[in-house]
Each structure stands twice: as structure tokens, then as C-alpha cells.
C-alpha positions in Angstrom: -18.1 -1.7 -58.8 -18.3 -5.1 -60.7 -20.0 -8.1 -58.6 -16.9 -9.8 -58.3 -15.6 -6.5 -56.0 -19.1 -6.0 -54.3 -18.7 -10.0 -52.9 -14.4 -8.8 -52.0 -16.2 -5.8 -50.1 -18.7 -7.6 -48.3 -16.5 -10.3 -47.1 -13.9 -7.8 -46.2 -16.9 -6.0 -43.7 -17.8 -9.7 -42.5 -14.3 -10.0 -41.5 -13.8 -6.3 -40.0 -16.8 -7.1 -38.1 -15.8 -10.8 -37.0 -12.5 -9.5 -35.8 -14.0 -6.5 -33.9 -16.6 -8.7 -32.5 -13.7 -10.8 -31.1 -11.8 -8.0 -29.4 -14.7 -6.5 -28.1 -15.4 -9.9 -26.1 -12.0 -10.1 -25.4 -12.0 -6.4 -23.7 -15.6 -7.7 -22.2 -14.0 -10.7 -20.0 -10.9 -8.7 -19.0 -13.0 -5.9 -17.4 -15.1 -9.2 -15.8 -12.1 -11.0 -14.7 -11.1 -7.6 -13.1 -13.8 -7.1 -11.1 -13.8 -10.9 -9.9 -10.5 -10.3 -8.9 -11.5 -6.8 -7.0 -13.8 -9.1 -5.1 -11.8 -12.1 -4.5 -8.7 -9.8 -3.5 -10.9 -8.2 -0.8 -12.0 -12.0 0.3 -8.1 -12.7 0.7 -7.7 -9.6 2.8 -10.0 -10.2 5.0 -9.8 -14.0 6.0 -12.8 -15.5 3.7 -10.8 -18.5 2.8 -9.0 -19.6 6.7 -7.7 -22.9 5.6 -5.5 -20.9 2.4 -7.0 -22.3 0.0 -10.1 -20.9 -2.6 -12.4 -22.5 -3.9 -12.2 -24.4 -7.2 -12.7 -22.6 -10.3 -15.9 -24.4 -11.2 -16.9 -23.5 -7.8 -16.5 -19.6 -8.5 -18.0 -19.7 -11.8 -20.9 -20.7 -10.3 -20.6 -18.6 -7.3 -19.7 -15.2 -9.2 -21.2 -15.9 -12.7 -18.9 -15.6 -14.8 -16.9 -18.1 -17.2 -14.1 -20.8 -16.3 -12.3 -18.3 -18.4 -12.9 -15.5 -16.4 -12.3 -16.8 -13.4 -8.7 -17.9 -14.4 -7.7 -14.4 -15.5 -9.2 -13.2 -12.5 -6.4 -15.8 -10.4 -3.8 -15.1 -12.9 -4.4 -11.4 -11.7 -4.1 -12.7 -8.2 -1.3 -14.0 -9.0 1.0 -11.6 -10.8 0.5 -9.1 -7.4 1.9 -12.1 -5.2 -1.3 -12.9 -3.1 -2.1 -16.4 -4.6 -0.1 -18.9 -6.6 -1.5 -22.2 -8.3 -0.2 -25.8 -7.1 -0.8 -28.6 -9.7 -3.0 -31.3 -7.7 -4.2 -28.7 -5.1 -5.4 -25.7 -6.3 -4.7 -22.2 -5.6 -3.3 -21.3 -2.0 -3.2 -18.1 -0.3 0.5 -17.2 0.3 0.6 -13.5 1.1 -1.4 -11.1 3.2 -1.7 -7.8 3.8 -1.7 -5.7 6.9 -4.6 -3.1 7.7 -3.8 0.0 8.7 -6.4 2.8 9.6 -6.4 6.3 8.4 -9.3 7.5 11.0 -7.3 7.5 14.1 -3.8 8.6 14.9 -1.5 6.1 16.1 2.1 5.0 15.3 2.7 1.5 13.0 3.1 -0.7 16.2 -0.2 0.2 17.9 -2.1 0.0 15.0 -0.6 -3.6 14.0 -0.1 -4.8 17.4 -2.8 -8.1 16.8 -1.1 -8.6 13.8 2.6 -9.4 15.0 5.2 -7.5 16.9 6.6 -4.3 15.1 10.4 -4.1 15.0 12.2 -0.7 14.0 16.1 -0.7 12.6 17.5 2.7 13.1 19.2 3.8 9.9 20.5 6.8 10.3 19.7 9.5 13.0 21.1 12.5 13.8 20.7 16.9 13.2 20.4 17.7 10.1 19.6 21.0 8.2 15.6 21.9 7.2 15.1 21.6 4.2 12.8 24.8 2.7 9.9 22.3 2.4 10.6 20.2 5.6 11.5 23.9 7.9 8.1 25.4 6.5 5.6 22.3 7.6 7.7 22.5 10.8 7.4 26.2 11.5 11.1 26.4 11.9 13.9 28.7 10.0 14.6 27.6 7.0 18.4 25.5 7.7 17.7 25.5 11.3 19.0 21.5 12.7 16.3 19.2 12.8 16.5 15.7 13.9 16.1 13.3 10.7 15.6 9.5 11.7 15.7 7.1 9.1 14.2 3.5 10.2 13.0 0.2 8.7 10.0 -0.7 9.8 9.4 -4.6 9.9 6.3 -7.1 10.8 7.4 -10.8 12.0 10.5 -9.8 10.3 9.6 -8.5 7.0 10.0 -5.3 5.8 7.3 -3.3 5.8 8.1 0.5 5.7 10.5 2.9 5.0 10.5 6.0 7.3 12.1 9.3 7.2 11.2 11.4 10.0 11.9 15.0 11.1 11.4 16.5 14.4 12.2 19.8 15.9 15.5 19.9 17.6 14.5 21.1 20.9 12.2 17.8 21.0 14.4 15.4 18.7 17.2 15.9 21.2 15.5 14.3 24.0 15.1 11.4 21.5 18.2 10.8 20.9 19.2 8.4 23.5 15.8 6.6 23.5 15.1 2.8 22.4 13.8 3.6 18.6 14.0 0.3 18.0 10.7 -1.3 20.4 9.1 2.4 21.1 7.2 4.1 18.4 7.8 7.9 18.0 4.8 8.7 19.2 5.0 7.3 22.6 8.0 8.8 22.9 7.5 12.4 21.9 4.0 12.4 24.1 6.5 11.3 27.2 9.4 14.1 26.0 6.5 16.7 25.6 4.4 16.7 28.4 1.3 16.5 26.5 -0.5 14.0 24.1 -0.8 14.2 20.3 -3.8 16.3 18.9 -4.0 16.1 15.0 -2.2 15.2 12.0 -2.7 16.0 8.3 -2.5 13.2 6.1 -1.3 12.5 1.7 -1.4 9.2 0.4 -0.1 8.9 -3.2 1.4 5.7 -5.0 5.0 6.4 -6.8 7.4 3.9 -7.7 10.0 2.8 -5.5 13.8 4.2 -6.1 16.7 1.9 -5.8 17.2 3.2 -2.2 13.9 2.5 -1.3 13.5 -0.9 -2.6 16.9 -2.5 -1.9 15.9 -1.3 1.8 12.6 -2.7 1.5 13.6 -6.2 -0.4 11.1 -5.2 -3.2 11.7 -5.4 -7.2 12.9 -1.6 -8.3 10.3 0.0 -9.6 7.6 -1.4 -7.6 4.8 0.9 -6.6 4.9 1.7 -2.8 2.6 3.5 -0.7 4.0 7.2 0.1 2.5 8.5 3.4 3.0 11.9 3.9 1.9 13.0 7.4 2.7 16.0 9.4 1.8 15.6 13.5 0.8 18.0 15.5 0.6 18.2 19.4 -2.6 19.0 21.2 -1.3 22.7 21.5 -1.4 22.7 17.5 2.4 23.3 17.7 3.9 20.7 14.1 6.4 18.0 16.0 6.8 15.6 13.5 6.8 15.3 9.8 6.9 11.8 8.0 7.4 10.4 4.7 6.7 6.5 4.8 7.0 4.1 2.1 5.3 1.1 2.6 5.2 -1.9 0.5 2.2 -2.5 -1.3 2.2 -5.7 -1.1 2.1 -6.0 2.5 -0.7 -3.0 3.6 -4.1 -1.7 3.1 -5.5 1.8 3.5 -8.4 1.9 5.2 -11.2 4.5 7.5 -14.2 5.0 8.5 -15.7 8.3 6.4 -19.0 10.0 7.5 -20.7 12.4 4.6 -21.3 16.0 6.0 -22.4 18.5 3.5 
């Protein structure tokens, strides 16, 4: 290799290395400005900032470390999932907020949100239907045997919240059928038509991406990742009475429990 090639070379490794340098401080402030925004999101959800409005950028540099930089993808994340938007002159507001609701105890959507705001419920569709394989085995029922299905739109101060597709056991769901859905949760209601109270329920949570269905009901772009509850209720007897599958918006709700280790 001739001097002249050996100089080529070396600049060519300065360069590699200048350029790798570069992305590796880019990859550096994007993992930063996610964790900011994992710490600022849970500040938003939980009321840190009461007059709606964060601090200023300087301000949560300083407060958080990190670079002006950083702290502006951090917002910019913020920003692309709806919870904060940036007002030239005033900063950046809060402008959406999501809903708690608590995996440790059993209760229907409107008890658990009842400080929040006053759940409403538009009855879809309701009616027999037959088990599906999957739906009469979680039941304990004969495969094709009528169940009641109830379809309902859940909403909170008038925004949609959930989508719920519900199946009950026709020899309880009939009772249901001429009952206010619309102000009572189902739980109240199949407690009252039962005789006894609620004892357990088993619980999946899994994100998927909404379906046209879903997120023309639920006023949300197509495609948008929703919350899928899956939760099949038992009575205190152990007997299965109702099996859900609730979509909620992500946008609107938080997951959360209270979890004690036991080895």
C-alpha cells in the first residue's frame, strides 16, 4: 500500500468512526428522552402539574439532567400520544388524561371510575345468540347452546371509552333483558338476578390494534392500539356468569394493582 492510500485509509476510519460516534449519541439521547418522557408521562397521570401546564424546558433540564435536547424529544413523545401539545407564547399544556382503573379488585367500569365522572353505557346490540366453541367452554355451557351477547359503548363525561362484548348464560341473561344497561353496570345487576354476590374473575390484558369496527365505535384512528380485557366472572359459588372482551382506548386508561411477592 503506497502512502498516498495509507492517508485515503486512515481518513476513511476517521470518518467511519466520526459517523458512528454520531449515531451512537444520537441512539444515547433517544433512549434519555424516553425515559424523561416515562417519568413525565407518569407526572401527567397522576396530577403533578394542576394548573396544566409543565414546567419550562430549562426548568426540566435542570430538574432531570438531561439536555434542552432531550427534554424536547422527550415532549415531542408527549406529544405524538395526545397527552401534551406545545402553544407558542405559553408553553406546553396538558390536554388529555387518562382514567385509572384497578386490576386488584373486582368491580364493573362505573364503580371503579365513579370520582372520575359519571359512566354512561349505549346498548348496541343485545340479544340470544349461539356459544361460540371458545365462549360455551369458558362458560361451561354446550357448545351452540343461546347465550346472551350484549354489545355496549362505554363512555366517561361523554367520551368513548370502551368497547364491550359480553356473554352471559341464558338462564341469567334473560332476567337482564328488560333491565336499565344503560346507568346499571352488569355486575350490580347479575348479583340482584342471582341471589348471591360476585366471587372471582380471571383476568388477560394484551394490546392489539384496533379493527375498523372497533375504532369507528370508539372515535379512534384505525389501527390504534387498544387495551383488550379479557375477563371471565365467576359467582361466589364458582359457577362462570359472565365472559367479557373490552377494548378500551389507550389513550384514555391506565392499568394499574397492588402486587404482593409470595414465593
Amino acid at each position: 500500500m503506497s502512502p498516498t492510500d495509507r492517508i485515503r485509509d486512515h481518513a476513511g476510519q476517521g470518518a467511519a468512526t466520526t459517523v458512528a460516534a454520531h449515531r451512537s449519541r444520537r441512539r444515547l439521547r433517544a433512549d434519555r428522552a424516553r425515559q424523561l418522557a416515562d417519568l413525565l408521562r407518569r407526572q401527567l397521570l397522576t396530577g403533578a402539574f394542576p394548573d396544566g401546564a409543565l414546567p419550562h424546558e430549562s426548568t426540566l433540564a435542570a430538574e432531570y439532567r438531561a439536555s434542552r435536547n432531550t427534554v424536547r424529544q422527550a415532549l415531542d413523545l408527549l406529544r405524538h400520544e395526545g397527552l401534551v401539545e406545545r402553544q407558542p407564547g405559553v408553553g406546553t399544556l396538558v390536554v388529555a388524561r387518562k382514567y385509572p382503573h384497578g386490576l386488584d379488585r373486582l368491580m364493573g367500569l362505573a364503580e371503579t371510575l365513579r370520582e372520575h365522572g359519571r359512566v354512561t353505557n349505549e346498548v348496541r346490540a343485545m340479544g340470544p345468540v349461539p356459544a361460540p366453541a371458545p365462549v360455551a367452554e369458558r362458560l361451561q355451557v354446550p357448545s351452540g347452546t343461546d347465550v346472551l351477547c350484549i354489545e355496549r359503548l362505554r363512555r366517561l363525561g361523554g367520551l368513548p371509552l370502551s368497547l364491550d362484548i359480553t356473554y352471559i348464560p341464558l338462564d341469567i341473561g334473560t332476567e337482564l333483558l328488560g333491565a336499565d344497561l344503560e346507568n346499571t353496570d352488569v355486575f350490580r345487576l347479575l348479583e340482584a338476578v342471582t341471589g348471591q354476590p360476585l366471587g372471582h374473575a380471571e383476568v388477560t390484558l394484551e394490546a392489539v390494534n384496533a379493527d375498523a369496527h372497533s375504532a369507528g365505535v370508539l372515535e379512534a384512528p384505525r389501527g390504534a392500539a387498544v387495551l383488550m380485557l379479557e375477563r371471565l366472572t365467576h359467582l361466589a359459588d364458582g359457577r362462570p356468569v359472565d365472559l367479557e372482551f373490552i377494548r378500551f382506548r389507550g389513550d384514555r386508561i391506565t392499568m394499574s394493582g397492588l402486587l404482593h411477592r409470595s414465593l
